[in-house]
TORDO-161437 format. One record per residue: residue in three letters; x, y, z of N, C-alpha, C in turn. Coordinates in Angstrom, 1 decimal, decimal comma. Last residue first. Example, Ala and Ser with C-alpha at 12.3 -4.5 7.8 and 13.67 -1.06 7.14 Angstrom:
BEGIN
 res    n.u    n.v    n.w   ca.u   ca.v   ca.w    c.u    c.v    c.w
 ser   12,8   -2,2    7,1   13,7   -1,1    7,1   12,9    0,0    7,9
 ala   13,2   -5,7    7,8   12,3   -4,5    7,8   13,2   -3,3    7,8
This chain:
BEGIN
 res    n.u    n.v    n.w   ca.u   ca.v   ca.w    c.u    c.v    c.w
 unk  -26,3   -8,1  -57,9  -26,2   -7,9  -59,4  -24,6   -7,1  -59,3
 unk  -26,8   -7,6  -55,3  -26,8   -9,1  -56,0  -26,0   -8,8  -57,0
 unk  -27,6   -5,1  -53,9  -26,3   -5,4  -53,7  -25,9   -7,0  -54,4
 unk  -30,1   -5,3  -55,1  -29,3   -4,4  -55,8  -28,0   -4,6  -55,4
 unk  -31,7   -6,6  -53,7  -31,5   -6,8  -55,2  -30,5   -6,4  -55,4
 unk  -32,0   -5,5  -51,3  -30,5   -6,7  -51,1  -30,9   -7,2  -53,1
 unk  -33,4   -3,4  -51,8  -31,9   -3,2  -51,6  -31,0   -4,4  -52,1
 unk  -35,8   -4,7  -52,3  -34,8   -3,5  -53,8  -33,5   -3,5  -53,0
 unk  -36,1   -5,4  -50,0  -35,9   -6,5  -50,7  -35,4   -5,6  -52,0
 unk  -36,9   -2,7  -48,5  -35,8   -3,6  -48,6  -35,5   -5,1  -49,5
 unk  -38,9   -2,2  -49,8  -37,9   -1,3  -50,0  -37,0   -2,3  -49,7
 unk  -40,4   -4,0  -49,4  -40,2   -4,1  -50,7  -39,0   -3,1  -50,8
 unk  -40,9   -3,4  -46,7  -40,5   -5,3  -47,0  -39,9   -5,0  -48,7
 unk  -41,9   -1,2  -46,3  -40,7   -1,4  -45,6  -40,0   -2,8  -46,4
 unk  -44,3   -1,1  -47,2  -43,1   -0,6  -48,0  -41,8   -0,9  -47,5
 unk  -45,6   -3,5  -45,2  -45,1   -3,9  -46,7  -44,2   -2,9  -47,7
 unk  -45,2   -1,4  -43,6  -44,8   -3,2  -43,2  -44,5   -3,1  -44,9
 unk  -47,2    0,4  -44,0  -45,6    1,0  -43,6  -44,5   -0,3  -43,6
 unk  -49,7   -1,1  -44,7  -48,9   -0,5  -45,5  -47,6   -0,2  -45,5
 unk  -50,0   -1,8  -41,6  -49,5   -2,6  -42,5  -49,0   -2,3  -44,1
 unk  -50,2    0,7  -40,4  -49,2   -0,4  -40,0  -49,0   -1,4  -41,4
 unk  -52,3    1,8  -41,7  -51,3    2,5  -41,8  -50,0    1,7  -41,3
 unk  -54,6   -0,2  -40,8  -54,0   -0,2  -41,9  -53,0    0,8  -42,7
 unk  -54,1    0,9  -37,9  -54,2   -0,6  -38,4  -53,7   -0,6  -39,5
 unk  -55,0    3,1  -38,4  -53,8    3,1  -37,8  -53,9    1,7  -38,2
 unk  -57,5    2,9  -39,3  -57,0    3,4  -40,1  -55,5    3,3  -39,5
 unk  -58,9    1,7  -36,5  -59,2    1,0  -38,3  -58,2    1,2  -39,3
 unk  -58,8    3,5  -34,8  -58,3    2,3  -34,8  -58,0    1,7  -36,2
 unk  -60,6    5,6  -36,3  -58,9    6,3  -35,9  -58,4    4,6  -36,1
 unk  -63,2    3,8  -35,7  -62,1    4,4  -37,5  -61,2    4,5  -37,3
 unk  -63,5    3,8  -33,1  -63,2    2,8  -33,6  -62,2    2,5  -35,5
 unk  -64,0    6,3  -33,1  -62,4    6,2  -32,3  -62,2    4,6  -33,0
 unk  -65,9    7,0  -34,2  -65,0    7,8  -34,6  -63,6    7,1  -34,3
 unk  -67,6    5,4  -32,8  -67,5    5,1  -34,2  -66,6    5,3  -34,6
 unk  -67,5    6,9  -30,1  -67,3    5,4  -30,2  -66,8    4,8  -31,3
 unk  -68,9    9,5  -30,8  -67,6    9,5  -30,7  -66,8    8,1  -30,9
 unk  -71,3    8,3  -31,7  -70,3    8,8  -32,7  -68,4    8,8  -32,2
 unk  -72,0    7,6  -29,7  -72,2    6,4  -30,4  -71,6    7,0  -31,2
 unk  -72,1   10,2  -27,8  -71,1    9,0  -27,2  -71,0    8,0  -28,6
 unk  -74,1   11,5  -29,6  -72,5   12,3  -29,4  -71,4   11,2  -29,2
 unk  -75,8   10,4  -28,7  -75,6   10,4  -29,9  -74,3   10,9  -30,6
 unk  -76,2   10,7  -26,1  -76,3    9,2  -26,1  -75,7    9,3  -28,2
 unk  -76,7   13,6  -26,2  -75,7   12,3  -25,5  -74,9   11,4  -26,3
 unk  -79,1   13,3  -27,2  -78,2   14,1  -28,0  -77,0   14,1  -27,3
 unk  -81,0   12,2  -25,4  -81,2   11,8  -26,9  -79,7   12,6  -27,3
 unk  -80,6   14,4  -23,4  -80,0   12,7  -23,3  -80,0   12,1  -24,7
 unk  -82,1   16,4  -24,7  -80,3   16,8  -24,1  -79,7   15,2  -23,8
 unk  -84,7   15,3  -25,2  -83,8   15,8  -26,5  -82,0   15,6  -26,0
 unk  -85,1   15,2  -22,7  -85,2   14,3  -22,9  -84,1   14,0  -24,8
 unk  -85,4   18,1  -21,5  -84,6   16,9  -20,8  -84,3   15,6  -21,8
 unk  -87,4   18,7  -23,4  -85,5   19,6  -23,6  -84,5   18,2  -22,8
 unk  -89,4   17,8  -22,5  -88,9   17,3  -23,8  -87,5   17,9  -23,8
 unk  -89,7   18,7  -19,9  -89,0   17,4  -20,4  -88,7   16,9  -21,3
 unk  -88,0   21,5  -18,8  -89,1   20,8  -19,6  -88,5   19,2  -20,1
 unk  -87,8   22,2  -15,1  -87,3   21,8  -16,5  -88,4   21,1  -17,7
 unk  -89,4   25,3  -13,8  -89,3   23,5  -14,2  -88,2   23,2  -15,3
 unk  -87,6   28,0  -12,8  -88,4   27,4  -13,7  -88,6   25,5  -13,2
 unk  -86,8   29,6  -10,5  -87,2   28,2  -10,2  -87,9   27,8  -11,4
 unk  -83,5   30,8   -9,9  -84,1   30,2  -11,0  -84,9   29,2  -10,3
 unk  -83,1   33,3   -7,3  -82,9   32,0   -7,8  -83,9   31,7   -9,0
């Protein structure tokens, strides 16, 4: 068996680098959110202009 100690700066770096991984992942997912958001409303407004060229076109 392994009986080293653990070192505690390693212990302490390996939670430091956690805790830094989680606040990115967090950031990342809150972006993905951010960007699907405004992927909705872009796809809204082509949708609104595409169709408003239609019912133009069936006027004239």
């Amino acid at each position: 068996m392994n009986s080293n100690p653990v070192d505690p700066r390693k212990a302490q770096n390996n939670a430091s680098n956690k805790a830094d991984n989680e606040a990115q992942f967090s950031d990342q997912k809150e972006s993905r959110e951010r960007s699907l958001e405004l992927l909705a409303k872009i796809e809204r407004l082509i949708w609104r202009f595409y169709l408003r060229g239609k019912a133009r076109g069936k006027q004239k």
